[in-house]
C-alpha atoms as an extended CHARMM CRD file, in Angstrom:
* protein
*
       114  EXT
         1         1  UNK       CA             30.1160000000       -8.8380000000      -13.5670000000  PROA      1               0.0000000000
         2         2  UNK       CA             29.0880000000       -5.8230000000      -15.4410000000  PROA      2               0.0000000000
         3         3  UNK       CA             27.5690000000       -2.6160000000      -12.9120000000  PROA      3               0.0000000000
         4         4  UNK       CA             23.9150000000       -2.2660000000      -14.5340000000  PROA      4               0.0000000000
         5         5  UNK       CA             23.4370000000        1.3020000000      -15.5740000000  PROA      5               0.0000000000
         6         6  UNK       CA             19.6260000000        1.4190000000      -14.3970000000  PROA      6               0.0000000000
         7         7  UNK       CA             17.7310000000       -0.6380000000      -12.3590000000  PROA      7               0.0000000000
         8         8  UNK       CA             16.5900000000       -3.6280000000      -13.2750000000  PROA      8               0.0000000000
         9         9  UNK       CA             14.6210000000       -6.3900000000      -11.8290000000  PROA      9               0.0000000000
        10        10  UNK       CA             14.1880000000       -9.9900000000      -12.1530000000  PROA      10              0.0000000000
        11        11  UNK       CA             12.2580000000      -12.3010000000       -9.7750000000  PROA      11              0.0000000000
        12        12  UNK       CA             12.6570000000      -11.5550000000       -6.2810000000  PROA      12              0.0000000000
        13        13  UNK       CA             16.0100000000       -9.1520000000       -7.3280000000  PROA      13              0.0000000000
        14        14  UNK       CA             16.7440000000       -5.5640000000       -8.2060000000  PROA      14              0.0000000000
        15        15  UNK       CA             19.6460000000       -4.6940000000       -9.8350000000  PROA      15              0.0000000000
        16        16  UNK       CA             20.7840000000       -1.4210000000       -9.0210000000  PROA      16              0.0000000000
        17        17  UNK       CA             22.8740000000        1.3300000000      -10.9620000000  PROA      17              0.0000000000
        18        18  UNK       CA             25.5270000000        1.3300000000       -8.2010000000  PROA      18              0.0000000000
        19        19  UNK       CA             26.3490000000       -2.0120000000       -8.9820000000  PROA      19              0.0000000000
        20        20  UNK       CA             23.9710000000       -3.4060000000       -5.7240000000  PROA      20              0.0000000000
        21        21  UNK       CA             21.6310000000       -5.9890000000       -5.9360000000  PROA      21              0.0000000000
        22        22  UNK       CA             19.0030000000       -6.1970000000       -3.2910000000  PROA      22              0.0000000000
        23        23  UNK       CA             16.9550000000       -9.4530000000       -2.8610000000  PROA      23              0.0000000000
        24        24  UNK       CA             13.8850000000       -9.4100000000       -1.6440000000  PROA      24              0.0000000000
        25        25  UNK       CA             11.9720000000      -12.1120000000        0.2580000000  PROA      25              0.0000000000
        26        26  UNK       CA              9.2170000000      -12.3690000000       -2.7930000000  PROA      26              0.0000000000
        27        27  UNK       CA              9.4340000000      -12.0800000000       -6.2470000000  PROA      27              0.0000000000
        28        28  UNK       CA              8.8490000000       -7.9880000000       -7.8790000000  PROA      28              0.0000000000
        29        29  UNK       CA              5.3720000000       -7.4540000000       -9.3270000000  PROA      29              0.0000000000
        30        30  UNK       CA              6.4520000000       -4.2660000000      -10.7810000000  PROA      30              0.0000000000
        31        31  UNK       CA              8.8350000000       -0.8990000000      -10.5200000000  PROA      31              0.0000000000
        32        32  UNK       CA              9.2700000000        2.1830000000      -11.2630000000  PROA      32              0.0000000000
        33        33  UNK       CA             12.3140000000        4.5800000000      -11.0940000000  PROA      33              0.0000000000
        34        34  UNK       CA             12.7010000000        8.1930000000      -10.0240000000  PROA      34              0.0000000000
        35        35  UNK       CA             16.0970000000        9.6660000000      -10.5890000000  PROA      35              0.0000000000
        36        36  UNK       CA             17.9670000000        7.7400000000       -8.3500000000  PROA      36              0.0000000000
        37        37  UNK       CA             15.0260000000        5.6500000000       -6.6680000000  PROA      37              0.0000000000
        38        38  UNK       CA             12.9630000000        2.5850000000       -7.5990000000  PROA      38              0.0000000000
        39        39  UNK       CA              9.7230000000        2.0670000000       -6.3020000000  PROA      39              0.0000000000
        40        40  UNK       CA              9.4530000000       -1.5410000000       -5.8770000000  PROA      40              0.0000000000
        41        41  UNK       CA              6.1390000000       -3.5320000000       -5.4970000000  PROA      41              0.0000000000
        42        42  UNK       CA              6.3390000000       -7.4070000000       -4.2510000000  PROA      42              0.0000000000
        43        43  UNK       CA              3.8560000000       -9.9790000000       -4.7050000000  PROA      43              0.0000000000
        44        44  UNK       CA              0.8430000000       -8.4350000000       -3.3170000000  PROA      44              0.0000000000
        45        45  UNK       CA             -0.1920000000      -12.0050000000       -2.2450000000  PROA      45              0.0000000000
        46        46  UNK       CA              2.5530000000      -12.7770000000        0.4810000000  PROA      46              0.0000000000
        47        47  UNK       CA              2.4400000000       -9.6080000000        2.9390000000  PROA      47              0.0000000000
        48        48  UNK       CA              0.7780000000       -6.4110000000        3.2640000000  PROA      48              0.0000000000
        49        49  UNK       CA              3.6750000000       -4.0350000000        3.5600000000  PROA      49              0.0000000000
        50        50  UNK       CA              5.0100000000       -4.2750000000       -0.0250000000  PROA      50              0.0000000000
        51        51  UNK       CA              6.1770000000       -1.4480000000       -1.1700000000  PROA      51              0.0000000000
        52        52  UNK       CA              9.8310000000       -0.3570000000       -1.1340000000  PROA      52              0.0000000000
        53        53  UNK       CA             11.7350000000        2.9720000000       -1.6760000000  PROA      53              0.0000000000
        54        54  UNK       CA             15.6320000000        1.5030000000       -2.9970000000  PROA      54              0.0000000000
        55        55  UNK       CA             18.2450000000        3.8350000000       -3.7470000000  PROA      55              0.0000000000
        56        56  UNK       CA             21.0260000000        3.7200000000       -6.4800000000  PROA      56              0.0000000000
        57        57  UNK       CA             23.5390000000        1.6520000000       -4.2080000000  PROA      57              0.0000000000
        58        58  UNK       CA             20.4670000000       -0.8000000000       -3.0270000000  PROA      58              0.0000000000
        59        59  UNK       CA             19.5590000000        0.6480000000        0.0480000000  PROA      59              0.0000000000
        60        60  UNK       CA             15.7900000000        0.5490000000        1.6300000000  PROA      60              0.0000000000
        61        61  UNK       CA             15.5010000000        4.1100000000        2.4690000000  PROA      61              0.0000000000
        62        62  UNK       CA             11.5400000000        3.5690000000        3.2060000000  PROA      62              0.0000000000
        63        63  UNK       CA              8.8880000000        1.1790000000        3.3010000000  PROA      63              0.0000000000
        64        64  UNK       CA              5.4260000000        2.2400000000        3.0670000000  PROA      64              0.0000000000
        65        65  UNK       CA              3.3170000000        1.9210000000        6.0800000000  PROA      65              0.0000000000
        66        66  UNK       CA              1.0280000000       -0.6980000000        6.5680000000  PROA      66              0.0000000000
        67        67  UNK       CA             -2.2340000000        0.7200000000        5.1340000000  PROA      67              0.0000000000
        68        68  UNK       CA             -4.0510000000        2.8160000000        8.3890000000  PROA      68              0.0000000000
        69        69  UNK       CA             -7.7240000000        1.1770000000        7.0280000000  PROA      69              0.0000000000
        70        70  UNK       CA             -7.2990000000       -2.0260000000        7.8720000000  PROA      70              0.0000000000
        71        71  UNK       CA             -8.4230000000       -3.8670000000       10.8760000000  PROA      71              0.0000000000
        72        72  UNK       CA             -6.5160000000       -5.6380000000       13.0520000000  PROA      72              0.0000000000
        73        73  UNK       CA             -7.3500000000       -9.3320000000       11.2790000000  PROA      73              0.0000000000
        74        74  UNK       CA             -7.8040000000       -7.4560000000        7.6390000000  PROA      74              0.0000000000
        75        75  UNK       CA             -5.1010000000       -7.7620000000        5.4930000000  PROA      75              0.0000000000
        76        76  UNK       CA             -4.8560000000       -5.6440000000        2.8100000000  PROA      76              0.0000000000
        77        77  UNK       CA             -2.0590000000       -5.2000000000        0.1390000000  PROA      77              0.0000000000
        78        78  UNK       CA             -0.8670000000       -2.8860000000       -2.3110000000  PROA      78              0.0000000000
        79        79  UNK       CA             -1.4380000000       -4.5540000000       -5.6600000000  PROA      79              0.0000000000
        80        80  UNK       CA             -0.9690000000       -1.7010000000       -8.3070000000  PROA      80              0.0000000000
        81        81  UNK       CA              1.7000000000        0.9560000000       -9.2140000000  PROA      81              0.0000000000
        82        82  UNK       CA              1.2150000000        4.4030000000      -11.2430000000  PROA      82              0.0000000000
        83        83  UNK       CA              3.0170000000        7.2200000000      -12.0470000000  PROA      83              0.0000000000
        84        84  UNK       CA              1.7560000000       10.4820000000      -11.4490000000  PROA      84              0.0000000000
        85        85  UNK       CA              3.9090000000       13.3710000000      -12.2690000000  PROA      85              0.0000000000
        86        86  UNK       CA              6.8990000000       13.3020000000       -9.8860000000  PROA      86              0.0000000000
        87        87  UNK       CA              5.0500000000       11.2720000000       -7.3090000000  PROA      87              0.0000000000
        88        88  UNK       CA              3.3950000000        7.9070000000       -7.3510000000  PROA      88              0.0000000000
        89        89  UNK       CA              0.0820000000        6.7780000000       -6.6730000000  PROA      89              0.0000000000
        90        90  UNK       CA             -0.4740000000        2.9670000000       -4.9280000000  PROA      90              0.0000000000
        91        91  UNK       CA             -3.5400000000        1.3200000000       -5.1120000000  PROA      91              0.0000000000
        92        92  UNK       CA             -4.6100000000       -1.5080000000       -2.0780000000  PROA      92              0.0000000000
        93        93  UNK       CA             -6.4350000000       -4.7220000000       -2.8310000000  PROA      93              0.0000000000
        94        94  UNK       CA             -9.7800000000       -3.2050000000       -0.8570000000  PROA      94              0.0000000000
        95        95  UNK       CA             -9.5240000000        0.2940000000       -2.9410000000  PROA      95              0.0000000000
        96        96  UNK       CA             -7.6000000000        2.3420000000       -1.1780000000  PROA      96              0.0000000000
        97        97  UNK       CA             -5.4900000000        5.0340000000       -3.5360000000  PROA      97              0.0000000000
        98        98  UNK       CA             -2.5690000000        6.9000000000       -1.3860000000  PROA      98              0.0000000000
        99        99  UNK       CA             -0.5320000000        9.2600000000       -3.4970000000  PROA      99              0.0000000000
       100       100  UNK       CA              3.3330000000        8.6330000000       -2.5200000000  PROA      100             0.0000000000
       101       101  UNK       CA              6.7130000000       10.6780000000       -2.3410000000  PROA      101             0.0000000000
       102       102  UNK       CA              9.2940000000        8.2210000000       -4.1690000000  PROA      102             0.0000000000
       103       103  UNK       CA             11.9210000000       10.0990000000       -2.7530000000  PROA      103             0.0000000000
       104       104  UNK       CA             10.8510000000        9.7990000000        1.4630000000  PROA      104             0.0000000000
       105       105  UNK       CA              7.9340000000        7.6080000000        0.8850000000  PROA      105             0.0000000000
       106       106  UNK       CA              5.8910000000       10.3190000000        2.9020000000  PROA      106             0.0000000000
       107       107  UNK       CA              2.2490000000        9.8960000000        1.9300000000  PROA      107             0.0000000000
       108       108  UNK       CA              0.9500000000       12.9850000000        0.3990000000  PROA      108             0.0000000000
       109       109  UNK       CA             -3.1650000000       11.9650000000        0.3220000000  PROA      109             0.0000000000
       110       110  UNK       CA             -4.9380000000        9.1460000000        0.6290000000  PROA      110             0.0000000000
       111       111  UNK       CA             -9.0690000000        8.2360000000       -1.2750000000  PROA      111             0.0000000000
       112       112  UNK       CA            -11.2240000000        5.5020000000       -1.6270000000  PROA      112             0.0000000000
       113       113  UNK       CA            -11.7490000000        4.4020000000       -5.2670000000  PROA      113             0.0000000000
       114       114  UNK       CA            -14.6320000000        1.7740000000       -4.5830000000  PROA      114             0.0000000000
């Protein structure tokens, strides 16, 4: 089996440039790659924590927090992915916007769009 050179994703797996591949538990709505990270989104429709920080040789190194909004029946999932500069922004089904480190998945600011 040939060692991918970038990531690369394809239903619930992500193909990694160290020759990993990580599957997740539902299928990848979207990515996108810093240097040696991918920023992974799963189906928004399945959990609420769905955003993953994978390194090069498939490892989770974060997983962004359950959004601090939400009440405790209120579910309320990251559905959208953007780039923005080096960082990445991550937009929540009730219109949350937090702006994200891809390297540590600290978040860096948080606004309401709606």
């Amino acid at each position: 089996m040939a060692i991918a050179r970038r990531f690369a994703r394809r239903g619930p797996r992500l193909s990694t440039p160290g020759g990993a591949t990580v599957t997740f538990p539902h299928a990848i709505e979207s990515m996108l790659t810093f240097g040696r990270m991918a920023v992974v989104l799963l189906d928004p429709a399945q959990e609420d924590r769905n955003v993953y920080g994978i390194d090069r040789r498939g490892r989770t190194v974060w997983q962004l927090q359950k959004s601090p909004f939400t009440g405790r029946e209120a579910s309320d999932p990251y559905v959208e992915l953007f780039r923005l500069g080096r960082d990445v922004r991550v937009f929540s089904w009730r219109g949350q916007i937090y702006d994200v480190d891809p390297r540590t998945g600290k978040v860096l600011g948080s606004y309401w769009s709606k």
